[in-house]
VEXDO-944565 format. One record per residue (C-alpha): x, y, z; residue number from 1; residue in three letters. Coordinates in Angstrom, 2 decimals, always signed. Each point is the difference from the previous one (the first is absolute). Last residue first. Layout:
BEGIN
@x X	y Y	z Z	nr NUM	rest ala $
...
//
This chain:
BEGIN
@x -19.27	y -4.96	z -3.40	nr 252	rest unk $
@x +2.71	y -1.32	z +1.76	nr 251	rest unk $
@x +0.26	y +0.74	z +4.12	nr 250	rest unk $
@x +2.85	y +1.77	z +1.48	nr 249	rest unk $
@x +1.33	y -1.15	z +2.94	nr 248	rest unk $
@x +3.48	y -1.52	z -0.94	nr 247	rest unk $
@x +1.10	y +3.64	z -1.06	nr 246	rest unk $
@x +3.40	y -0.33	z -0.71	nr 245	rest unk $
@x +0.22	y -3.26	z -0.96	nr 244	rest unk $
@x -3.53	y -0.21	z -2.26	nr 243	rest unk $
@x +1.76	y +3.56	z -1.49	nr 242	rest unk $
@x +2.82	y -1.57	z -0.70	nr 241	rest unk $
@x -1.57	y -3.04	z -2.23	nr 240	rest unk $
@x -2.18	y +2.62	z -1.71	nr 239	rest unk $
@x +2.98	y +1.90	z -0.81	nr 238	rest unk $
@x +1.11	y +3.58	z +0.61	nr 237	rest unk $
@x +2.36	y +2.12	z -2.24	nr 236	rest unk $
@x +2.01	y +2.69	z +0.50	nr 235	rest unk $
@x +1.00	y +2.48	z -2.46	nr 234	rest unk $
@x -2.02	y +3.18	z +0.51	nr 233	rest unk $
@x +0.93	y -1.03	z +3.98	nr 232	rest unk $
@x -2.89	y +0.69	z +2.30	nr 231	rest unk $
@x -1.08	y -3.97	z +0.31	nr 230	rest unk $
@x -1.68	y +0.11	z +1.85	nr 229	rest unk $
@x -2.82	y +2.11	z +1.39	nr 228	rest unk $
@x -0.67	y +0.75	z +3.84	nr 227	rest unk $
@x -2.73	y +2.49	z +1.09	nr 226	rest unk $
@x -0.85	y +1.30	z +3.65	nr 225	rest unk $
@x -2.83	y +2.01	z +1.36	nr 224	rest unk $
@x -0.78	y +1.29	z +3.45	nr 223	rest unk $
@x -3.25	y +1.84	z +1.43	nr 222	rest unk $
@x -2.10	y +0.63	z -2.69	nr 221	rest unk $
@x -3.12	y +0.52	z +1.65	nr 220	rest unk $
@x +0.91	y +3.72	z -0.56	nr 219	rest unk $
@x +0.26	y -0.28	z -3.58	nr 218	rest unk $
@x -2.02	y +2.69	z -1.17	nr 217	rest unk $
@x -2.95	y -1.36	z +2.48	nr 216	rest unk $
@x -0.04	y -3.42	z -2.12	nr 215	rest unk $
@x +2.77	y -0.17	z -2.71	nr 214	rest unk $
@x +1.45	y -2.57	z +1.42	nr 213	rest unk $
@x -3.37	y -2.21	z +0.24	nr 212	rest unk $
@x -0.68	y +0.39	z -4.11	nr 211	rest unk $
@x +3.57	y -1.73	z -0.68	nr 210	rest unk $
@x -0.27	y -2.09	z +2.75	nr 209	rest unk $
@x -3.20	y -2.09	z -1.36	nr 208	rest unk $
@x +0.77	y +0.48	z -3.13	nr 207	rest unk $
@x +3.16	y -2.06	z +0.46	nr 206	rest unk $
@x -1.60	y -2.58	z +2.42	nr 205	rest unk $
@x -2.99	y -0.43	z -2.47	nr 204	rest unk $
@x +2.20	y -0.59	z -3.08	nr 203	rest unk $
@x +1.63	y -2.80	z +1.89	nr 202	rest unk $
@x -3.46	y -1.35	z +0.68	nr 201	rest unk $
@x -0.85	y +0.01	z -3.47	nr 200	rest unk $
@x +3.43	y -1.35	z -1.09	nr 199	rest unk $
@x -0.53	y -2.70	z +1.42	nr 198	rest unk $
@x +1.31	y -2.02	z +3.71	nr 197	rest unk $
@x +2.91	y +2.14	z -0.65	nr 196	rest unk $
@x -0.81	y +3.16	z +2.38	nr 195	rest unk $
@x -2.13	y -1.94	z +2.72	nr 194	rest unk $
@x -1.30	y +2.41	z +2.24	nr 193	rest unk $
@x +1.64	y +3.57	z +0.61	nr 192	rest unk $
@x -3.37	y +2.18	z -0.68	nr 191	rest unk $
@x +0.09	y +3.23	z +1.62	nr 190	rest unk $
@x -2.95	y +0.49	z +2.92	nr 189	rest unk $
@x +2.03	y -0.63	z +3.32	nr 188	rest unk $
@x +0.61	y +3.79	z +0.74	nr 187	rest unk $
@x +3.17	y +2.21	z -0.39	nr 186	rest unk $
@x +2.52	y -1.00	z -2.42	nr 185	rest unk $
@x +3.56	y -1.48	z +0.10	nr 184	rest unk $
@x +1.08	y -1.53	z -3.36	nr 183	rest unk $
@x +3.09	y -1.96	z -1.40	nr 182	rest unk $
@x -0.37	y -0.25	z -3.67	nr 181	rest unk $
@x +2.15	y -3.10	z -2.06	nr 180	rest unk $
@x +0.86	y +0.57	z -3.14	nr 179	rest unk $
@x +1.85	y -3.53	z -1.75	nr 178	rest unk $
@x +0.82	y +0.54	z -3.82	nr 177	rest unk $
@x +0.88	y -2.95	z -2.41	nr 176	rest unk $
@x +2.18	y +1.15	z -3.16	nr 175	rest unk $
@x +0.20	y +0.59	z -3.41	nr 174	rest unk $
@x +3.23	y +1.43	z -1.34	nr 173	rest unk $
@x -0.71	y +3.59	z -1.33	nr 172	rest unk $
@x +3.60	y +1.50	z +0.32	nr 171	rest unk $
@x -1.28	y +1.98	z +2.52	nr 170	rest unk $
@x +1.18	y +3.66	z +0.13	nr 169	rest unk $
@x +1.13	y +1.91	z +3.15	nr 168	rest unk $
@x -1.27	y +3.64	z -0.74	nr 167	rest unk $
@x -0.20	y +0.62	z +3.60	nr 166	rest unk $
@x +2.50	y -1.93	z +2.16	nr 165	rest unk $
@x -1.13	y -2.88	z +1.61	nr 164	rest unk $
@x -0.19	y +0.03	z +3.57	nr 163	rest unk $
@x +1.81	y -2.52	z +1.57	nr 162	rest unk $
@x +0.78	y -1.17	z +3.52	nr 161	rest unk $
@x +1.34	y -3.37	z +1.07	nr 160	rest unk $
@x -0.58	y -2.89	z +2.02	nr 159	rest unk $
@x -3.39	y -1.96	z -1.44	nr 158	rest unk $
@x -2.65	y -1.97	z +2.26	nr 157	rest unk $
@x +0.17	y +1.76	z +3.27	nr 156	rest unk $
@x -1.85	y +2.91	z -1.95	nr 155	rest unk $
@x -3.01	y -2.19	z -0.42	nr 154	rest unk $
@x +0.20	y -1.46	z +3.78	nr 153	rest unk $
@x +0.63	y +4.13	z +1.02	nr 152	rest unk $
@x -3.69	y +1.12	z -1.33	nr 151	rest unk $
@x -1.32	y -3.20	z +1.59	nr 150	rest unk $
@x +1.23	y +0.89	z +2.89	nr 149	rest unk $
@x -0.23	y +4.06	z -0.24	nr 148	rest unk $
@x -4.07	y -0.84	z -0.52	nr 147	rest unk $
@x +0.04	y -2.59	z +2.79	nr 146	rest unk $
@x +1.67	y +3.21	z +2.18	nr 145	rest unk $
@x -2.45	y +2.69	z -1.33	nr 144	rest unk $
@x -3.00	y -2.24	z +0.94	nr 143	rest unk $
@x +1.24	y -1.06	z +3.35	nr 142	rest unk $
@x +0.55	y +4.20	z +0.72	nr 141	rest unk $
@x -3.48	y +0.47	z -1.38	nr 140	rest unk $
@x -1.08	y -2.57	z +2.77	nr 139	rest unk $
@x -2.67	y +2.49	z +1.51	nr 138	rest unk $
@x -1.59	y -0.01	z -3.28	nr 137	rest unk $
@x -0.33	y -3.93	z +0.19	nr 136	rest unk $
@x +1.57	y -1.77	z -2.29	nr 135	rest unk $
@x -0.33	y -1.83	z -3.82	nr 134	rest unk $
@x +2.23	y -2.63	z -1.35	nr 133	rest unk $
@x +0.57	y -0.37	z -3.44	nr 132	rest unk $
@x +1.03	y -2.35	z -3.03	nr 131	rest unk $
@x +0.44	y -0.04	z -3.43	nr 130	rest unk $
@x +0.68	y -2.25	z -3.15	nr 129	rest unk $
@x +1.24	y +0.34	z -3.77	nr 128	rest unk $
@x +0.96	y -2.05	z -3.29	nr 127	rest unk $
@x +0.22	y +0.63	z -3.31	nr 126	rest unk $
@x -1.30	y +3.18	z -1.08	nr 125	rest unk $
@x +0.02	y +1.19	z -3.63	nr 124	rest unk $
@x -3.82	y +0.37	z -0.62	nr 123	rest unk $
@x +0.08	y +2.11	z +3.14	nr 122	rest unk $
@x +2.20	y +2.48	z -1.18	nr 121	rest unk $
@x -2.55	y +3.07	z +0.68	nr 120	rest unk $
@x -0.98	y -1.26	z +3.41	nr 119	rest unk $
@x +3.71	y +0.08	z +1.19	nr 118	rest unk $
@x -0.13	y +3.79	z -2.03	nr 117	rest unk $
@x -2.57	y +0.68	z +2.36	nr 116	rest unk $
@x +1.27	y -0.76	z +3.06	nr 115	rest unk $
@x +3.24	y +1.42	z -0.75	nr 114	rest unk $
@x -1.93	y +3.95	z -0.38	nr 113	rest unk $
@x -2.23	y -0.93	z +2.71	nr 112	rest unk $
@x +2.85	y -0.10	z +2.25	nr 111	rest unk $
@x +2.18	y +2.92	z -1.29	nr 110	rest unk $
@x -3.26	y +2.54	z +0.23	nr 109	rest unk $
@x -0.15	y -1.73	z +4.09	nr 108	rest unk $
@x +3.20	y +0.86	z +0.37	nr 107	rest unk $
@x -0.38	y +3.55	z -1.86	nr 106	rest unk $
@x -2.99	y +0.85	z +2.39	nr 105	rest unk $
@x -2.23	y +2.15	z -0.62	nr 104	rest unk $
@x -0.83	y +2.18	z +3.10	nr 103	rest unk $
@x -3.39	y +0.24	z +1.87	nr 102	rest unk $
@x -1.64	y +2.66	z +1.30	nr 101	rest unk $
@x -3.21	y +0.14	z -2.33	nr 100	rest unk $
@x +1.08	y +1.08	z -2.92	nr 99	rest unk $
@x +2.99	y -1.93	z -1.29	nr 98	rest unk $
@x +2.01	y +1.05	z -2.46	nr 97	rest unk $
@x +3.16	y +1.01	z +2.38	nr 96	rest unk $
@x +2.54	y -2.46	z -1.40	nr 95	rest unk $
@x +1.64	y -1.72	z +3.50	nr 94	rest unk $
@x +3.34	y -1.05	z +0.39	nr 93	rest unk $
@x +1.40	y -2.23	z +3.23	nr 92	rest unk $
@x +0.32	y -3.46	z -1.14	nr 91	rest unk $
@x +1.28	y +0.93	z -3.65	nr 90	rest unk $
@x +2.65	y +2.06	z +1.67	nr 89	rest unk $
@x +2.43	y -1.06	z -2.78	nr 88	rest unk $
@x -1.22	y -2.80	z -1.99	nr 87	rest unk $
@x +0.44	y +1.76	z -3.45	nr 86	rest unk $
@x +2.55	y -2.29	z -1.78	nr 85	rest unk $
@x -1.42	y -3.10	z +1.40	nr 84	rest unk $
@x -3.63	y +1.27	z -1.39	nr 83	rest unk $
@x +1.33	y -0.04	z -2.87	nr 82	rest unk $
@x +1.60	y -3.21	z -0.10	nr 81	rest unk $
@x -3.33	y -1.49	z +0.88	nr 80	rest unk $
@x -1.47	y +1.44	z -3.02	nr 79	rest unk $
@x +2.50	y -1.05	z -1.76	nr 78	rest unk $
@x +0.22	y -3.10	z +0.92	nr 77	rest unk $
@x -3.79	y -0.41	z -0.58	nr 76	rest unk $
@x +0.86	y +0.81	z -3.58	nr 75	rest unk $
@x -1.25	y +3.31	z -1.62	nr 74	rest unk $
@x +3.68	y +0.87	z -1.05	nr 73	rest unk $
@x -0.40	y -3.41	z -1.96	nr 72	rest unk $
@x +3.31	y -2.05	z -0.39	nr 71	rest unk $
@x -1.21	y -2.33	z +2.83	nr 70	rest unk $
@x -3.30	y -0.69	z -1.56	nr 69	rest unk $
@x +1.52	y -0.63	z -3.80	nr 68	rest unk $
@x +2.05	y -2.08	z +1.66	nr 67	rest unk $
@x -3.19	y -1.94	z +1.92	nr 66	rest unk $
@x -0.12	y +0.15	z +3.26	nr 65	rest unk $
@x -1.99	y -3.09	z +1.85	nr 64	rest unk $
@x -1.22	y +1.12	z +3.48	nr 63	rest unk $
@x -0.20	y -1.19	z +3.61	nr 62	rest unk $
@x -1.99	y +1.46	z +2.47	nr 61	rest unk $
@x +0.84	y +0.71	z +3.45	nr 60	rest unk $
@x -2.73	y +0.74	z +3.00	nr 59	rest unk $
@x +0.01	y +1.28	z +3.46	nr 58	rest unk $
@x -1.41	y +1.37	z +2.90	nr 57	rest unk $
@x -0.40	y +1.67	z +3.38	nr 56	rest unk $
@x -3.47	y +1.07	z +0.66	nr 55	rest unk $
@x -0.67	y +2.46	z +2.56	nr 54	rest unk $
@x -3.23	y +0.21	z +2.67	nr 53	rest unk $
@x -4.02	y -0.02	z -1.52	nr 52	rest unk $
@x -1.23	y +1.05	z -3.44	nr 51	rest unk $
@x +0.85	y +2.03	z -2.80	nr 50	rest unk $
@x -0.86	y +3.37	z +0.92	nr 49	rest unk $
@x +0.63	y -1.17	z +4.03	nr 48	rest unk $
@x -1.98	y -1.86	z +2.14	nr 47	rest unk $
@x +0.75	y -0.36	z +4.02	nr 46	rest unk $
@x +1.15	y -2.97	z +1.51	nr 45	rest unk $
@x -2.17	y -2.48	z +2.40	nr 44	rest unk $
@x -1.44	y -2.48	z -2.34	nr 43	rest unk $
@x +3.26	y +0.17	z -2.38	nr 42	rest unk $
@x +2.53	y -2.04	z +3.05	nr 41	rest unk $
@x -3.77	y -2.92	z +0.17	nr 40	rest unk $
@x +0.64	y -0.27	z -3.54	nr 39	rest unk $
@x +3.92	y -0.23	z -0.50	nr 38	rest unk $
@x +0.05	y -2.67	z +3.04	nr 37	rest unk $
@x +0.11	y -3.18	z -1.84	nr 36	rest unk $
@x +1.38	y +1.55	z -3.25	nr 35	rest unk $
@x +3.00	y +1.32	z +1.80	nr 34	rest unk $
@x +0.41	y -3.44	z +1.61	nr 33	rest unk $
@x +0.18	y -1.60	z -3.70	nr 32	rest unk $
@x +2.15	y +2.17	z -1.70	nr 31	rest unk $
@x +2.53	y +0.02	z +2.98	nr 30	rest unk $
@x +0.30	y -3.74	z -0.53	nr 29	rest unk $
@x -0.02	y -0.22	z -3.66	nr 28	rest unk $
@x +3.31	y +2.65	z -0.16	nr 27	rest unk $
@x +1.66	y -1.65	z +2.56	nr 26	rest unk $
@x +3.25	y +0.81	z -1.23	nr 25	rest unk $
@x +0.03	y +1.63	z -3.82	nr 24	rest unk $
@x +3.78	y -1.21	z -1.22	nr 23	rest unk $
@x +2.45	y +2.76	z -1.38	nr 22	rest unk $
@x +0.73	y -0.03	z -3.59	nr 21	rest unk $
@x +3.53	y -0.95	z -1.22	nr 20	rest unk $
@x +2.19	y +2.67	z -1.13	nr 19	rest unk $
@x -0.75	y +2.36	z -2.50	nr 18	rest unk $
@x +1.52	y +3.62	z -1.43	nr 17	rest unk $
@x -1.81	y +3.16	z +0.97	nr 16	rest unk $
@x -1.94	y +3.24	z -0.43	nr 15	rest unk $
@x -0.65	y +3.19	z +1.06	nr 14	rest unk $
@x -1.41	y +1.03	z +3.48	nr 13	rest unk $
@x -1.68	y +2.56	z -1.35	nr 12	rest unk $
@x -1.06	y +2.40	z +3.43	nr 11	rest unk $
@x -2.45	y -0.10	z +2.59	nr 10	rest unk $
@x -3.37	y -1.13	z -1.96	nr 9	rest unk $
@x +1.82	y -2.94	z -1.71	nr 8	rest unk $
@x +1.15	y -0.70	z -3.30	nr 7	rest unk $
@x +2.47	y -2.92	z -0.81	nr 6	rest unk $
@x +1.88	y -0.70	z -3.17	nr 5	rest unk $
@x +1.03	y -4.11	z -0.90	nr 4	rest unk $
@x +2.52	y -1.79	z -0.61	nr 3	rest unk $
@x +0.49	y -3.07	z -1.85	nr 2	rest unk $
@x -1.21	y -3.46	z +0.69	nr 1	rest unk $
//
């Protein structure tokens, strides 16, 4: 696997070359007792514009790029790229078009923006999966730390930095794609459940966070992460690589 770039609501924390993925401890076991007591935790918490506590979640999506794709200044990498390029204080800045108190904000703008162009290549995904765990508002701290976990077990997986430089050119050798989106929001409304059992229900995670981050100008929007490898023009990801690298992704 190859690296990847990294956006985050802090700061671009670039991208990086692989090691061997970290393993997911326990993972069916917390699942399971935070179902058990999930409902009788939402009976006594206040509602928000999209529903009760904070959501921590996640979902990657494999993609097919063609040469002609890659080559493209349209291209999902480029998009991404660009956003790479202009990450600084993307957290923090506001566009004052909103009437009634609220900023706009450019996370939230960069969020639906990947969202849709996920939902935009979906004839050429391959593979993809999710997960989340959802808290209590008084446990916004828990949230923010599962959301720097699984924020750090993506980083964890490559070793060094890179940031393309602009005007990089691809020499248009297909390759496989791996985005993954880390996401904090408020409320336990947005869809994380079962990206790559279909491609209809992977469709309805994506649409479901692209029209949640851009509730309240953003403001639900607590924290948002994306990954993409590979970053190089010239780098090139197999299938067989990306089953390696990302053991839990699901084929469509």
């Amino acid at each position: 696997m190859k690296a990847p770039l990294i956006l985050s609501l802090a700061a671009l924390s670039a991208a990086f070359a692989p090691t061997p993925p970290l393993n997911r401890i326990n993972d069916a076991a917390s699942s399971t007792r935070l179902h058990l007591f999930d409902g009788l935790g939402k009976a006594f918490e206040d509602a928000g514009p999209l529903g009760k506590g904070i959501t921590v979640g996640k979902i990657q999506v494999a993609i097919a790029v063609s040469g002609a794709e890659r080559t493209s200044s349209d291209s999902i990498f480029a998009m991404l790229e660009k956003h790479a390029r202009n990450n600084d204080d993307i957290g923090s800045a506001y566009d004052d078009d909103y009437d009634e108190g609220y900023g706009d904000s450019q996370l939230s703008k960069m969020c639906h923006e990947v969202c849709l162009a996920l939902l935009r290549k979906s004839d050429d995904w391959i593979s993809a999966c999710s997960d989340s765990e959802w808290f209590k508002e008084q446990d916004m701290g828990k949230a923010e730390s599962v959301h720097n976990l699984w924020a750090d077990r993506e980083a964890c997986k490559f070793e060094k930095e890179y940031i393309p430089p602009e005007g990089s050119a691809s020499d248009g050798t297909p390759t496989v794609a791996v985005v993954s989106l880390i996401i904090e929001i408020q409320g336990d409304e947005t869809n994380f459940s079962k990206a790559g059992f279909s491609r209809a229900e992977t469709k309805s995670i994506l649409t479901s966070i692209a029209s949640d981050c851009r509730v309240e100008g953003g403001d639900c929007l607590n924290a948002f992460e994306v990954f993409w490898t590979p970053s190089e023009p010239t780098e090139v990801l197999t299938e067989r690589e990306t089953i390696f690298d990302f053991p839990e992704l699901i084929t469509l």
